[in-house]
Structure formats: C-alpha cells, structure tokens
N, C-alpha and C positions, 0 to 999 in steps of 0.2 A: 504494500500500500504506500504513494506517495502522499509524503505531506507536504504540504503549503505554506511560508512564513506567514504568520498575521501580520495583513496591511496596516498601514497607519488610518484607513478610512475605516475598517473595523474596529480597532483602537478608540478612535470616536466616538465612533459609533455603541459602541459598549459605555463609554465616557457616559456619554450625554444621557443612555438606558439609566444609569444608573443614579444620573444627578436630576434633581426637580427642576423643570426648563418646562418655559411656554412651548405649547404644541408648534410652534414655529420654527426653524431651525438656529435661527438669530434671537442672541436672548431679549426680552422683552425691553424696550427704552425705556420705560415708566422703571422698572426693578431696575437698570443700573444707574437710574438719576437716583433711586435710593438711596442702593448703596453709597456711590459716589457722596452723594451728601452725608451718610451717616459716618462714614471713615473719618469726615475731618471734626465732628463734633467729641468731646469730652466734657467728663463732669462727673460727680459726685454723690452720695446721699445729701439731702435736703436738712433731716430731721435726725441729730445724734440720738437720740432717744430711741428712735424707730430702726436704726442702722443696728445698737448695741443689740436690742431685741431679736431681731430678726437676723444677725450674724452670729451670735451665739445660740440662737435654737438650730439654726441651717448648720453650722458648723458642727454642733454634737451629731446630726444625720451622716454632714459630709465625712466625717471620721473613719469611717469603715470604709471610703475609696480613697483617700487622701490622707496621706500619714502626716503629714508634715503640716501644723500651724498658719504659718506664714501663708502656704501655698495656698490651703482653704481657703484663707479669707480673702485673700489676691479674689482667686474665683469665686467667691459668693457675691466680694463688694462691686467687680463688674460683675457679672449675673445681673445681683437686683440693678444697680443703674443702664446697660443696655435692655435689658427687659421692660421696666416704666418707663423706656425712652421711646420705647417705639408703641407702648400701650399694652404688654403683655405680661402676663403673670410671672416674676419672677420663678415659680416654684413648676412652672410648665417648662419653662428653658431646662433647670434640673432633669426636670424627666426626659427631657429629649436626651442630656447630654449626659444622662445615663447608660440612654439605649441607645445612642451612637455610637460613643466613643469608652463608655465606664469612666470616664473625669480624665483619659490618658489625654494630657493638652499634645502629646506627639503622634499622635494615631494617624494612622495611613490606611486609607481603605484599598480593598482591591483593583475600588475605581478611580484611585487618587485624592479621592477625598481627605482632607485633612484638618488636625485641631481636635477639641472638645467639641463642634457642633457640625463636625464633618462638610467643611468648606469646600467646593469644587475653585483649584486653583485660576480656574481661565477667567473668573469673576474679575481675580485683581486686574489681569489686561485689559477685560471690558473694559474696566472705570476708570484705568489710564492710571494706574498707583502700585505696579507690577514690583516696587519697590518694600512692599511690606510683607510682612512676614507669615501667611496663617497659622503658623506654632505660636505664635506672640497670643498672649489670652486677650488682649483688649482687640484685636484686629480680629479673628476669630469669632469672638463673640458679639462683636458692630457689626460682623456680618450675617453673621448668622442669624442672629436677633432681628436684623433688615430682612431678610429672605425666609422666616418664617412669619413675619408681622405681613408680607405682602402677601402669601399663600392663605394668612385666619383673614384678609379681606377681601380676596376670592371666595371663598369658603364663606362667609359669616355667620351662616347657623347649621356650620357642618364641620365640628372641630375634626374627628378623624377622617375626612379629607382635606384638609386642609394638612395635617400631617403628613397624608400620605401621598400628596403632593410635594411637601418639603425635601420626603424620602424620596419621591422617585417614585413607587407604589399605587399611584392613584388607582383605584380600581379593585383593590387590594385592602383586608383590615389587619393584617398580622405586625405591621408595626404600628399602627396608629393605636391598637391593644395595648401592645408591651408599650408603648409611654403612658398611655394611662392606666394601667397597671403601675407602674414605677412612681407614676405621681398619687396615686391612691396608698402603695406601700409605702411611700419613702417621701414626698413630697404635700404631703396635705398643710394646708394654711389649719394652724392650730386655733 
C-alpha cells in the first residue's frame, strides 16, 4: 500500500475542523475587530472586597490543578477581569479552561490550539499583533474571553451551543456537557 504525505491544505483543513470559525472560510470581520480591540485593553478588579472574596474561594477550588500560589491567583485575577470585561461569568471561563486545557497555561492541542482557553494561533495574524504570545495568560485569556463572549451572542439562549461552537463541535453536546458538568462540580457561584 502507498502512502501519501499530508498536504499543507489538509493541514488546514483539519486546522480550521477543529477551531470554532464562521461557516465562511475567512474569519469573520466583526470577531477580529474584537479581538483586535480586546488585546490592547487592561485593567483590574474594581472592588478589593469583592476580589479578596472571590480569589480566595476560587483559589481553594483552583488548588487541586495548580500547585503553586502565585500562579493561581495570576489566573483567577485575569479570569475574573477578562470575563466581566467582555460580560461573562467568571466561573464559566473556569469550566471551559478546565475542559480545554486542565489550567496547563502551555497546552498544545493536536490542532495547534494553544494556552488555558485553547487559542487557535492564526487569530494573532488576523488582528495584525503576531507578536504576542498565547502561553502568556493575559493574551490567552483576552482572547479567549473575546471569542467565547462572540459565540454566547450568536447563541443567546442556547449556552451549549454556543460552547460548542467555541469548541468547534457545533452540532455536537459532548463538550458543551463536560463544561457544564465542570462548572456545576467545581465552579458554582456560592
């Protein structure tokens, strides 16, 4: 039997299977003036009271994926501000980047995906900023955060597709489950 090397337009093409993209082949203009605009914003919790609270209950959760202190709260204090930044639940981002990545901020999927919220790299060239990093947690999860808040406004009274759009899955309930599953085990608002 002769085999074939796998083309670069296979390549692709499995790429793009496997990343949430408008039925288009060109990604949508509206999703990378998103992004584009979400990369350059930073900022902060608002309210120390409400930060202390909810970084130390998120952090005793986070504990059992993330050994290390520091690292935690890095990722929970972005978590909760790209998540209210874009108008989403803090505590749904977790579950996704449960069932993405397990909190590995280095994870590489089989489709290139990369980060805690499983970033497809050709995003950064979209938006003309091919210079950043998706291991980096704050780049990561400004994007991530942008490209699921576009998917729940597709969607708006259909959370698990809207997930399973984010995944790639549309059509499909087996990950939109397992995040909320993750969010119901591990991420519920107390």
């Amino acid at each position: 039997m002769r085999t074939c090397p796998i083309s670069t337009a296979l390549l692709l093409a499995i790429a793009l299977f496997c990343q949430p993209l408008p039925a288009s082949t060109q990604p949508d203009p509206e999703l990378r003036r998103l992004l584009k605009q979400a990369i350059e914003i930073d900022n902060g919790f608002e309210d120390r009271f409400e930060a202390e609270v909810w970084l130390l209950d998120m952090s005793r959760r986070l504990e059992k994926f993330v050994a290390d202190t520091q690292t935690r709260i890095e990722i929970l204090k972005r978590v909760h501000y790209e998540a209210t930044r874009v108008g989403l639940e803090p505590e749904l981002v977790l579950a996704v980047i449960e069932v993405e990545s397990h909190f590995d901020e280095f994870a590489i999927s089989v489709s290139g995906a990369r980060g805690l919220m499983q970033v497809m790299p050709f995003w950064l060239d979209e938006i003309g900023i091919s210079d950043h990093n998706l291991f980096k947690i704050r780049t990561n999860l400004r994007m991530g955060c942008t490209i699921l808040r576009y998917y729940v406004d597709m969607e708006p009274d259909d959370l698990g597709r809207a997930l399973a759009r984010y995944n790639g899955s549309l059509g499909k309930t087996v990950y939109p489950d397992k995040v909320i599953r993750a969010l119901r085990r591990n991420w519920f608002k107390q």
